[in-house]
C-alpha positions in Angstrom: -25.1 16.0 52.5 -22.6 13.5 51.6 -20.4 14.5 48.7 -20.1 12.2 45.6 -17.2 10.2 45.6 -14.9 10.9 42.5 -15.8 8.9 39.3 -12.6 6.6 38.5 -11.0 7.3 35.3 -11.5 5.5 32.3 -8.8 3.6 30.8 -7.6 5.1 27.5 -9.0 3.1 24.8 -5.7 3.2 22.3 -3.7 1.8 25.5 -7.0 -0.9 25.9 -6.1 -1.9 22.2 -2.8 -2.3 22.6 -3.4 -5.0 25.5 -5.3 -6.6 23.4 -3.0 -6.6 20.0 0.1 -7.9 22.5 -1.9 -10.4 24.3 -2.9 -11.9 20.5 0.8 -11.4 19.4 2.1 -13.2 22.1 -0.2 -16.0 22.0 0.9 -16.7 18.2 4.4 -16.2 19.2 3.7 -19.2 21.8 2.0 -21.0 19.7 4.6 -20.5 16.7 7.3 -21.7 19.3 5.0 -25.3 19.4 4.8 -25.5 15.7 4.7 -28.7 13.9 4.5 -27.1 10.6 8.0 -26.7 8.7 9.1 -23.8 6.1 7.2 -24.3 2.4 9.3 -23.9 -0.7 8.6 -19.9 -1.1 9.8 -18.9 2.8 13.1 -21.7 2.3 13.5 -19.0 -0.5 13.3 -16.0 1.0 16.0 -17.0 3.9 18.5 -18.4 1.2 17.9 -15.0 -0.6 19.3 -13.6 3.2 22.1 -15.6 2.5 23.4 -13.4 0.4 22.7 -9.9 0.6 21.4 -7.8 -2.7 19.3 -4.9 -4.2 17.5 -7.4 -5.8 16.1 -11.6 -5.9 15.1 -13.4 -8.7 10.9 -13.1 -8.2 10.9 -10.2 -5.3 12.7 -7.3 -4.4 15.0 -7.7 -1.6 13.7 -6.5 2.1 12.5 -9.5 3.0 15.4 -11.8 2.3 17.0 -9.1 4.4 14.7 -9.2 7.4 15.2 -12.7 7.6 18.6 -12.0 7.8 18.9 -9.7 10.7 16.5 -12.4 12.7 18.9 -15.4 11.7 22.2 -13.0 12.8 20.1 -11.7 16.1 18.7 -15.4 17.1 21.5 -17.1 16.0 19.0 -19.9 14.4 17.9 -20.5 11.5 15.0 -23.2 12.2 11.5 -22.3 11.2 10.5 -20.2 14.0 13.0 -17.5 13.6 12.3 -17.4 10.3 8.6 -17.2 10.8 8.7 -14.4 13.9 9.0 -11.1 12.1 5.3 -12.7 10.9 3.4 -11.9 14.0 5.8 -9.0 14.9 5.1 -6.8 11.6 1.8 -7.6 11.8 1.4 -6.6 15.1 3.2 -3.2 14.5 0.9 -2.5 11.3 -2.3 -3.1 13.6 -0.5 -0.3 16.3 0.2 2.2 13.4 -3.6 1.4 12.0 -4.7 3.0 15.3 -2.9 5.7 14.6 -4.0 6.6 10.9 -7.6 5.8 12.7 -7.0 8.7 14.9 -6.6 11.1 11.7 -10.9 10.1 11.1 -12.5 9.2 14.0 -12.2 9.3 17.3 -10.0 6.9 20.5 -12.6 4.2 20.7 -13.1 3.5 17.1 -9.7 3.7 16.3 -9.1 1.4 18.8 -11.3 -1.1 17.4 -9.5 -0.8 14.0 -6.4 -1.4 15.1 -7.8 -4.8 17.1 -10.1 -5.7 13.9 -6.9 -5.3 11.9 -5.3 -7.9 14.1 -8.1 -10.4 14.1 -8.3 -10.7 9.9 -8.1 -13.8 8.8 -5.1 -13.0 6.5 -3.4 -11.5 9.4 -3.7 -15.1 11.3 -2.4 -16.4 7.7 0.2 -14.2 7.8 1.1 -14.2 11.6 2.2 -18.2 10.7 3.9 -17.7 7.3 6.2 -15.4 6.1 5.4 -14.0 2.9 6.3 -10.4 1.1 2.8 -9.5 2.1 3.4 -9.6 5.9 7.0 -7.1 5.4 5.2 -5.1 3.2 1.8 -4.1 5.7 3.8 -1.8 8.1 5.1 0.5 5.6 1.7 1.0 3.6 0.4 1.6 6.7 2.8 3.9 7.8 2.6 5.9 4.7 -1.3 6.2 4.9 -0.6 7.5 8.4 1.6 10.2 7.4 -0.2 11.1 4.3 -3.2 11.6 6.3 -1.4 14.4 9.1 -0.1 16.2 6.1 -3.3 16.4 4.1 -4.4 18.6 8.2 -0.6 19.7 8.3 2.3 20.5 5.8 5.7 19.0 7.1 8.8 18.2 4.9 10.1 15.6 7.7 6.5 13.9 7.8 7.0 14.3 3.7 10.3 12.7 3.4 9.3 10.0 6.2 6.0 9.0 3.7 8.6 8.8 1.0 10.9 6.7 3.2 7.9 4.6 4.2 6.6 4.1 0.6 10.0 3.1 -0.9 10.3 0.4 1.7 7.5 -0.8 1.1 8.2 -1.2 -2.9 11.8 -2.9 -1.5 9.3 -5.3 0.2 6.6 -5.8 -2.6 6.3 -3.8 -6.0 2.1 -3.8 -4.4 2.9 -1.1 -2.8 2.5 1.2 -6.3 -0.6 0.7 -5.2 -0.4 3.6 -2.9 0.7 6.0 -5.2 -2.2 4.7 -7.7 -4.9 5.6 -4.7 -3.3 8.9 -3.6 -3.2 9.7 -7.1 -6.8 9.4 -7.6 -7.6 10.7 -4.4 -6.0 14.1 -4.8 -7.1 14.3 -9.0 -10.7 14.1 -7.7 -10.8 15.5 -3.8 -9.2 18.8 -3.6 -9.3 18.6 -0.1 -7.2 15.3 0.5 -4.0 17.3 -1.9 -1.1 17.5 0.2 1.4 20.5 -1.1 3.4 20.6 -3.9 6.5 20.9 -1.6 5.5 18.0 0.3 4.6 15.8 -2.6 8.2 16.9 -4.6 9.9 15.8 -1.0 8.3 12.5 -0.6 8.7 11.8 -4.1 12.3 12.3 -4.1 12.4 10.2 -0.7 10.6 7.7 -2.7 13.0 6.9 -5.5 16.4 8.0 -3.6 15.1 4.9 -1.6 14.2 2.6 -4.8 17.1 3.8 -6.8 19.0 0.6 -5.7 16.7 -1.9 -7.3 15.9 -0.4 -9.7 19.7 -0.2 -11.0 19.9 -3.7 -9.5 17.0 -4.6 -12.1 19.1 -3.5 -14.6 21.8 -4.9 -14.2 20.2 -8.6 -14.3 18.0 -8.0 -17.6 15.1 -6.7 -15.4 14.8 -10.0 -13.8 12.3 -9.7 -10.9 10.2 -7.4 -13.5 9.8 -10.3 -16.0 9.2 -12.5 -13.7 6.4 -10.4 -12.0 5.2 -10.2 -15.7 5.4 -14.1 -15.9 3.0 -13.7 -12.6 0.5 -11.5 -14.4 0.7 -13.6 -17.8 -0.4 -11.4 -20.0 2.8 -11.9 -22.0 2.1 -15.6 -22.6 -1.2 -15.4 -23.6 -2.2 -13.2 -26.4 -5.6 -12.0 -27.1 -8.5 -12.0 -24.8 -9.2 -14.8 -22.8 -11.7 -13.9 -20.3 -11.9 -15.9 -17.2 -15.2 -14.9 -15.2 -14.8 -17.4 -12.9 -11.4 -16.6 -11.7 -12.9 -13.4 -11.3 -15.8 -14.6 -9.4 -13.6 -16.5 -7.5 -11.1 -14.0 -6.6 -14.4 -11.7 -5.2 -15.7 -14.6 -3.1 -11.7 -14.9 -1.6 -12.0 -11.5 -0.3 -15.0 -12.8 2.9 -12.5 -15.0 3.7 -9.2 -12.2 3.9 -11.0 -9.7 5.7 -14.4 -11.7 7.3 -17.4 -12.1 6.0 -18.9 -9.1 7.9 -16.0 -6.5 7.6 -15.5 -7.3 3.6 -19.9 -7.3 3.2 -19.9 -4.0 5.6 -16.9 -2.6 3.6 -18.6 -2.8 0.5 -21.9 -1.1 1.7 -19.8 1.5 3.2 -17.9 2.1 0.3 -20.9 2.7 -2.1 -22.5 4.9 0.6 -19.2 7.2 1.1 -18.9 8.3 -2.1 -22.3 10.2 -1.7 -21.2 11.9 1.4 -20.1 15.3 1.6 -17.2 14.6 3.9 -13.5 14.2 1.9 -12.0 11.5 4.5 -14.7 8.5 3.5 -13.9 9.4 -0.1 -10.8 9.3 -0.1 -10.5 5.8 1.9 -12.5 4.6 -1.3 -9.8 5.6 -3.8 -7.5 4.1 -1.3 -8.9 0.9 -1.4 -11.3 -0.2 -3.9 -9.2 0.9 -7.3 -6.7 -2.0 -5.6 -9.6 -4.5 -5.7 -11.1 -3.5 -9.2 -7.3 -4.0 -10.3 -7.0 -7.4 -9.3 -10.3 -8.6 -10.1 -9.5 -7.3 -13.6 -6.4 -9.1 -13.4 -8.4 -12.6 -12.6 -10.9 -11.7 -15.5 -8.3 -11.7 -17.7 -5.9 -13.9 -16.6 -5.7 -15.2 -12.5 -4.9 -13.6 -9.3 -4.5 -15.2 -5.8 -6.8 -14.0 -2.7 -3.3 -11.7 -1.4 -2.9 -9.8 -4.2 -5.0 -7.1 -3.1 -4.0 -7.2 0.4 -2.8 -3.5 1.0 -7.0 -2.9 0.5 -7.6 -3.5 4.0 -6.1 -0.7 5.3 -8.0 2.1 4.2 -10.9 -0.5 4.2 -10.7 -0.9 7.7 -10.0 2.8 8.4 -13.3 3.5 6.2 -15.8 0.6 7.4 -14.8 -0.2 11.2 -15.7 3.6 12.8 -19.2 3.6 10.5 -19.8 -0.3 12.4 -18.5 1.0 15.8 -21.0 4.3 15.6 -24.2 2.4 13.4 -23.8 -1.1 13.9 -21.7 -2.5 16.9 -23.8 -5.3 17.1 -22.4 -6.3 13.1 -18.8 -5.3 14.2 -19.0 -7.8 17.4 -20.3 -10.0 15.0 -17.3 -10.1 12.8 -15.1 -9.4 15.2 -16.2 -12.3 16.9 -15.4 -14.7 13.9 -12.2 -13.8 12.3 -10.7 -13.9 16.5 -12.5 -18.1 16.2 -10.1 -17.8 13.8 -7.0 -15.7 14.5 -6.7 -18.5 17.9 -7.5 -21.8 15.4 -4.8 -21.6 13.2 -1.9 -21.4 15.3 -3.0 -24.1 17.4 -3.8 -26.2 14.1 -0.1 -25.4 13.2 0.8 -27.2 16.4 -1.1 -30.4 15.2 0.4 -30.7 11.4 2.0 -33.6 12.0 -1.0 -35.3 13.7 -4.0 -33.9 12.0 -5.4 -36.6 9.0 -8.1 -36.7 6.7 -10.8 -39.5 8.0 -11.3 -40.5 4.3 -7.5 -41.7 3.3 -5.5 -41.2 6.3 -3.4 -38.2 4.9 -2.4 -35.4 6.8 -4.7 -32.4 6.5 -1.1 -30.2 6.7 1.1 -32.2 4.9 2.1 -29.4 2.1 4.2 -28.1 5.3 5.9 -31.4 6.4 8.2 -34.0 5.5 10.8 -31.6 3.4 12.8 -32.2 6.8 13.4 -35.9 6.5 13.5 -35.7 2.6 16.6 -33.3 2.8 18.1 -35.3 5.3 17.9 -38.6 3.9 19.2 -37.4 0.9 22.2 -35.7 2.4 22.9 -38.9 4.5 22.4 -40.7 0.9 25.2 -38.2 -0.4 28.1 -39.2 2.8 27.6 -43.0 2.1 28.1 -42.3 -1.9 31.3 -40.3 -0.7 30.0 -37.3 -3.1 30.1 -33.8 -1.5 27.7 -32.3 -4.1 24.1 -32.6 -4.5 21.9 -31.5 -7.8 18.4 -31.4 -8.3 15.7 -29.4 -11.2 13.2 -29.5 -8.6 12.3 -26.0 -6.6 10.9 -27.9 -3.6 13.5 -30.3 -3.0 16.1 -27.4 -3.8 14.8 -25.1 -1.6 14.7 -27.5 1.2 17.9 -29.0 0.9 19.8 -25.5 0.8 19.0 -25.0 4.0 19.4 -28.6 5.7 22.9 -28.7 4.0 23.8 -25.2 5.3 27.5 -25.9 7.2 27.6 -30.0 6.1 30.1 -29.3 3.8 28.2 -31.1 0.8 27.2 -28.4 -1.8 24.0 -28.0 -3.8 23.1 -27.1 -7.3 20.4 -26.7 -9.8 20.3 -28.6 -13.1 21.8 -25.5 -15.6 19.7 -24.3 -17.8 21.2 -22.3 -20.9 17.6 -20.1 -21.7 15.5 -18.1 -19.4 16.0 -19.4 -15.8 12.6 -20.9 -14.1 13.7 -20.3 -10.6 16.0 -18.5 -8.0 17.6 -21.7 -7.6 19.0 -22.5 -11.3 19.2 -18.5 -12.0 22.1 -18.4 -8.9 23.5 -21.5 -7.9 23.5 -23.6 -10.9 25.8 -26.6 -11.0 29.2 -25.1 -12.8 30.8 -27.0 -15.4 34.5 -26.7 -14.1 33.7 -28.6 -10.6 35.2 -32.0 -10.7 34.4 -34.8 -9.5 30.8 -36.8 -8.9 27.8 -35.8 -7.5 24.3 -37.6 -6.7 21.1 -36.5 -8.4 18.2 -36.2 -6.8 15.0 -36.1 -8.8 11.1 -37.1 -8.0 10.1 -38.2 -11.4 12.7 -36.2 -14.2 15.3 -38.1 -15.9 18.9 -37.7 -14.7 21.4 -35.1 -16.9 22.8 -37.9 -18.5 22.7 -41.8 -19.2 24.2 -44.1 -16.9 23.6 -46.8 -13.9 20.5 -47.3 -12.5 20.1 -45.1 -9.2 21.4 -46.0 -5.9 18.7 -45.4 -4.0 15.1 -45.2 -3.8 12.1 -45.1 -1.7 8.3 -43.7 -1.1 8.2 -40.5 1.3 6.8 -40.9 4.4 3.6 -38.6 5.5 3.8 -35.2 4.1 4.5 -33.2 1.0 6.4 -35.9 -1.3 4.2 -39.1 0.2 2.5 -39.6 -3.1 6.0 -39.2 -5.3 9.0 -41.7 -5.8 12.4 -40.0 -4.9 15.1 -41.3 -6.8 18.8 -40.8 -6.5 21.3 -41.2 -9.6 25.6 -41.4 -8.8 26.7 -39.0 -11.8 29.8 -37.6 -13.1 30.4 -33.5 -13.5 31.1 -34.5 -17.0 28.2 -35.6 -18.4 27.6 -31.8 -18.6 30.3 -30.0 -20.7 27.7 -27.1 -21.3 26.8 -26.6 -17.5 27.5 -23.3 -16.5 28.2 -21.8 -19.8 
């Protein structure tokens, strides 16, 4: 009798999703590398932040201007792919520590398929092709969840100082992290079994604000400007009484089958309602973890408005809690969804490629243009600037600022925001206002406001081409430093 022949082994399923979260990384690297799509107002502003190097930024804390830094000193570049990389890379890493955490509840195939589903979100896509505080921010919550997950099994003070670590760079990336400490904080009042010790809880706590000490004092120091303006966000301030919005609310619910899927988000929600009757502590817990985040920001929309992101860091325990019931119950559902959000994880960074073609059929305008034409603005206006013989440029507009910071970096021609004596409205007239002892003229560029101060009609003048400012006028005034003796004061 003939001996059976050895079965071949199995491919280890974490190493199987790690294939497969490189392979989608390094197609939107690729495809990032063929983008038509230039840098919107908000990531302009995060690089110039890089610029110069703080505890602090007038609307964010400080890690991702510093990110963007260290990949603009590395690459050498500053053009939009650089800028854009750490995108796909963070997101990437969050999906590989995701599999990770998943192995703390279920077992190597599921938490596999986390990780992967993870990668395929549609706000991961998003966030794969623009950089936002979101993307910087997903590693380190991530990371923390981890880690507060082995010392819940095990007590460590290095894994308790590294949560603490973890946590406070995620508040340096996006004061959204709290959110962590709001869920764990839940979590432990109501499940004895998810408390980690006292010891380890005292160490990452001191981790936590050793590492947040900086902006904090930072905050301070600039009358507690990215808390006020993170107030100005929520606008509660602004807007006294109750004023319900249901709608925004409604709205803001509806925005969540398009961040995670359709299927993961309407699984996660069954999931979550189930858990909660389930003897088991892990499910639970990945409840508090998640939906006291959502019930937050919807709140936040009922009363006032809230964008689709804001409750972003939900998908982590969400995916931890709904993708291993789908692999186990429903496979077919988790295909399902799977299936969708990777339709749309490869469509977006080839659409990307085709901003500058793409149009509407019914007027001819490009489908993409909020992400071009700032390019050819900025340098039509700097070109204005040389023939005017000026070597300063001034604008109260955050778009055309924002832009033109960047396209005039090493020209030798400055640029300035119109001064404005109260409460700052942006980064740009907070930090580089024009300053009233600079002699000399400089041109004014403005796409509808009135220049600083009366004088000759402006020397130039034209319609945008396709993109961002087609539908606006841009206008360009010669001026004189003087016609502002209270700039700068």
């Amino acid at each position: 009798m003939q001996k059976n022949a050895p079965r071949a082994k199995t491919p280890d399923p974490i190493w199987t999703g790690v294939a497969v979260i490189a392979a989608l990384t390094l197609y939107r690297v690729v495809m990032l590398r063929l983008s038509t799509a230039e840098l919107f107002v908000d990531e302009s502003q995060y690089w110039q932040w890089g610029q110069d190097l703080a505890w602090g930024y007038y609307s964010k804390p400080p890690l991702i201007g510093w990110v963007l830094r260290a990949f603009s000193e590395l690459s050498g570049s500053d053009n939009a792919f650089w800028v854009r990389l750490p995108g796909a890379l963070f997101h990437a890493a969050t999906a590989l520590l995701l599999m990770g955490a998943a192995r703390e509840v279920t077992d190597r195939r599921a938490a596999m398929m986390v990780g992967v589903s993870y990668a395929t979100l549609p706000v991961v896509a998003v966030g794969a092709l623009l950089i936002s505080t979101d993307t910087i921010l997903m590693p380190f919550f991530a990371g923390a969840l981890w880690l507060y997950l082995t010392l819940v099994r095990r007590p460590s003070g290095a894994r308790a100082l590294a949560l603490g670590l973890c946590l406070g760079l995620g508040m340096l990336a996006k004061y959204a992290a709290i959110y962590f400490v709001i869920g764990a904080g839940l979590g432990a009042a109501l499940l004895p079994a998810a408390r980690i010790t006292w010891r380890d809880a005292a160490l990452a706590t001191a981790a936590f604000l050793a590492v947040i000490a900086p902006n904090i004092v930072w905050n301070l120091q600039n009358d507690l400007t990215t808390l006020s303006h993170t107030a100005d966000n929520v606008d509660w301030v602004r807007r006294p009484g109750v004023h319900l919005n249901p709608q925004g609310a409604l709205e803001f619910l509806a925005a969540q089958f398009m961040v995670m899927g359709p299927v993961l988000f309407g699984a996660y929600l069954l999931t979550a309602v189930r858990a909660l009757t389930r003897p088991d502590w892990q499910g639970r817990w990945l409840v508090w973890m998640s939906a006291p985040t959502l019930a937050l920001v919807t709140l936040q929309a009922l009363l006032s408005k809230a964008y689709a992101n804001w409750a972003v860091t939900a998908c982590v325990a969400a995916l931890l809690l709904v993708v291993p019931v789908l692999w186990h119950r429903a496979r077919m559902w988790l295909w399902v969804g799977l299936t969708l959000n990777l339709a749309v994880s490869v469509f977006l960074p080839y659409a990307a490629t085709q901003a500058t073609s793409w149009t509407r059929a019914s007027d001819g305008r490009l489908l993409m243009r909020r992400y071009v034409g700032e390019g050819a603005m900025s340098a039509r206006i700097l070109d204005e600037a040389r023939r005017q013989g000026v070597t300063a440029v001034v604008s109260g507009n955050r778009l055309l600022l924002a832009d033109l910071f960047m396209a005039a970096k090493g020209s030798g021609i400055e640029i300035f925001a119109v001064p404005v004596p109260e409460h700052p409205p942006h980064f740009y007239a907070q930090e580089h206002p024009y300053p009233a002892e600079r002699p000399g003229p400089f041109l004014f560029a403005t796409l509808g406001d009135e220049p600083p101060c009366p004088g000759p009609l402006p020397v130039a003048t034209w319609k945008p081409g396709p993109g961002i400012y087609a539908p606006n006028t841009l206008s360009l005034y010669l001026r004189e430093g003087t016609c502002w003796p209270a700039a700068g004061n």
